[in-house]
N, C-alpha and C positions, 0 to 999 in steps of 0.2 A: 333600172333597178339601181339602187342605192350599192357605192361598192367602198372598202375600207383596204387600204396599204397595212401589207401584214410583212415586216419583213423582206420586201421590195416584194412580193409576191401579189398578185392582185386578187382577193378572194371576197367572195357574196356573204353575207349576213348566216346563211345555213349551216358555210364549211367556215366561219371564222367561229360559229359557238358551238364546234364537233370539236373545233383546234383547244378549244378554251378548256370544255370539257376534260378532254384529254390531256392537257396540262393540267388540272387539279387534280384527275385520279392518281395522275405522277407524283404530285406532291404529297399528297394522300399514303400514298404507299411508300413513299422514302421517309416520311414520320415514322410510318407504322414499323420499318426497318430498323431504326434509329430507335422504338419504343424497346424493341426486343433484342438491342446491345446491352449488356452488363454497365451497371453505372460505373463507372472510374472512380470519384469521390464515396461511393459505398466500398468500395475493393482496398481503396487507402483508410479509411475509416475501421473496418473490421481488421485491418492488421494490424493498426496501432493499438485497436484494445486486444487484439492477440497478443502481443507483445506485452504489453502494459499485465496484462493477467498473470500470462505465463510464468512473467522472470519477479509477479509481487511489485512492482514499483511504486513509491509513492512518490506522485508529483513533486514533492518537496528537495525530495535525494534525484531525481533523475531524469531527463527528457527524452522522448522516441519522435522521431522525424522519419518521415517513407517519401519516396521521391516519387513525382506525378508520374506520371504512366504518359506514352504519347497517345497525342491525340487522334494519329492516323489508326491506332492499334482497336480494334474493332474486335468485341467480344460474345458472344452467343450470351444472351441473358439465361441464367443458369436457374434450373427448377428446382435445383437441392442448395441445403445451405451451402457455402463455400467453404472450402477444406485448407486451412491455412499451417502451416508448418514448418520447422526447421531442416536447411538444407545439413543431406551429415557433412557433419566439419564444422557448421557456420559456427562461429563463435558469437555470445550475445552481450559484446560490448564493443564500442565504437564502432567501424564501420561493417556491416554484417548484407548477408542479404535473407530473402523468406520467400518462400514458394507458396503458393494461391494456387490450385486446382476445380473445376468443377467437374462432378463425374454424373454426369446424366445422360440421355440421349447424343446428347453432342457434347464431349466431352473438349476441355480444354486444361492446360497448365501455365505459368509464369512465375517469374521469378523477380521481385521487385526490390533496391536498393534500401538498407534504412541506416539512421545512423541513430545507436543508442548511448548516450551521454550518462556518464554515472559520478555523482558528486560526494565528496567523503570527507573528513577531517586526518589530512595526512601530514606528517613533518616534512616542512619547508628550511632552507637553510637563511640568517639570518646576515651570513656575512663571507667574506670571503675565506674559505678553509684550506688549508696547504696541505698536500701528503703529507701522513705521518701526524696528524692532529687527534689528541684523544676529544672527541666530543662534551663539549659540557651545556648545560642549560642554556646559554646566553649564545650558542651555535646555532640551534634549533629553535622552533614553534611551531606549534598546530596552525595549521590553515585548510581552508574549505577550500578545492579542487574537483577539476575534472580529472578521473583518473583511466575516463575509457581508454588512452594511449600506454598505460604504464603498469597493465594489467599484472596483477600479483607480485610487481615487482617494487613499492614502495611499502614506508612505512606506516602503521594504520595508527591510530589514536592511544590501542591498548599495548604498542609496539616501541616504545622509549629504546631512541639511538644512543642515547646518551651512555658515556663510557667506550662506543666504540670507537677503531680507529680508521681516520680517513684514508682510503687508499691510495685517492690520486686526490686531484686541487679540485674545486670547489666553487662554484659561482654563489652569491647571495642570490638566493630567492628561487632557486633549485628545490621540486622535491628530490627527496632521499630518494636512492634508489641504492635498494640491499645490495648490489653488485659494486657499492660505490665506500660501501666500508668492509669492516671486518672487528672480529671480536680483536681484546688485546692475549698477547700470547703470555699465558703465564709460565709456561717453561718452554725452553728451546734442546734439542737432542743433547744428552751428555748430564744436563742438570742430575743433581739425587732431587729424588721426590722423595714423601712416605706415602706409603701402601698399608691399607685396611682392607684385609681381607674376611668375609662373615662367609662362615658355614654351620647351618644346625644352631644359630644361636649366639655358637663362639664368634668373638672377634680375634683378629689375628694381627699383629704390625708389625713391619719390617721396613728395612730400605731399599729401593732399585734405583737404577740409572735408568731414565728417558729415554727410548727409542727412537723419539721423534718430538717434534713443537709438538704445541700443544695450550690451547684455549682455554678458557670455564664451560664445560658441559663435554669437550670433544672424546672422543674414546680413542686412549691412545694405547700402547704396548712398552712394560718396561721389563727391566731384567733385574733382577733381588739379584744385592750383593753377596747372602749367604747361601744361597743355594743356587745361583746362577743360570734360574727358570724363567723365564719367559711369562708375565702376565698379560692379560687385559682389562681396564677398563676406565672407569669414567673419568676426567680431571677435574677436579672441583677447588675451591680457592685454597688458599694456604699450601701449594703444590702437595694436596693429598687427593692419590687415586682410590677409588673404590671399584674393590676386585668383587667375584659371587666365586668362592673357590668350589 
């Protein structure tokens, strides 16, 4: 009889096509395993346009990026759509993560990386600014930035720095960042203001002394020279407070 080397093993024609057999049903069924893992590129696919949905993005202003998944990580193909969401806290600009759930029979969760980019027209500095610089036009410009690092904290397009004063030094090509100026003070403790006081209609004016500095808009507290009362309220240019008596 005819004999074939299998493996140093010496086997007949009968038990080498039981062997053969038996390796394809293996193969067979490690596909069929593999059919019914969750795709990875559909799981990255449907968070981005979760993302892309949720937060309104237009291509134009913003980029979403989700980090591959491993490839060891082996998922139950899930019979219900996938439930995708915000972790509480995640914030949803620059680097965030997102949770992916399937709740079916075999239920599973994950939590995948993404990093969401957001682009804006925000003031840039033009040159180098010393503490103590009142801002003028030729300090600042609009420029298109990424602002997912500098979240709430620069200035926006409809937000002119100009006039305020720099608080410390300044590199060109900085954005703004409102911790980085301050308004100018139009009075300092001790100044006389005038005081407008409305009630019912009437208006009222007198003099106080300044309790404290004090901005354009800030709400400060003075004392009337002739009655020696205590006000409160807004400071607005021309060191005039408006009171609500």
């Amino acid at each position: 009889m005819r004999t074939f080397t299998f493996r140093n093993c010496r086997l007949n024609i009968p038990c080498a096509t039981l062997l053969i057999g038996m390796s394809l049903t293996s193969v067979a069924s490690a596909t069929s395993n593999l059919e019914n893992m969750q795709d990875h590129q559909q799981i990255i696919d449907q968070t981005v346009a979760f993302i892309e949905q949720d937060l309104q993005i237009d291509p134009a202003d913003a980029t979403v990026s989700v980090k591959s998944l491993d490839r060891r990580l082996r998922l139950h193909q899930c019979s219900q759509p996938l439930q995708i969401f915000w972790p509480p806290g995640a914030q949803k600009i620059g680097h965030t993560s997102i949770g992916i759930r399937c709740q079916d029979y075999k239920p599973w969760k994950i939590f995948i990386g993404a990093h969401i980019q957001k682009f804006t027209d925000v003031w840039v500095t033009t040159t180098t600014i010393g503490r103590g610089t009142i801002l003028e036009d030729r300090h600042v410009r609009l420029e298109r930035r990424d602002i997912s690092k500098s979240i709430r904290h620069y200035f926006s397009s409809e937000q002119s720095p100009v006039g305020l004063i720099a608080k410390r030094p300044l590199r060109a090509g900085d954005t703004l960042q409102m911790s980085a100026v301050a308004k100018q003070k139009l009075v300092k403790r001790g100044d006389r203001v005038h005081v407008i006081g409305r009630k019912n209609g009437l208006e009222i004016r007198t003099v106080a002394t300044a309790l404290s500095d004090g901005a354009d808009g800030d709400r400060i507290r003075v004392r009337s020279l002739t009655t020696k009362k205590e006000l409160e309220g807004i400071l607005r240019q021309n060191s005039t407070v408006y009171v609500n008596i």
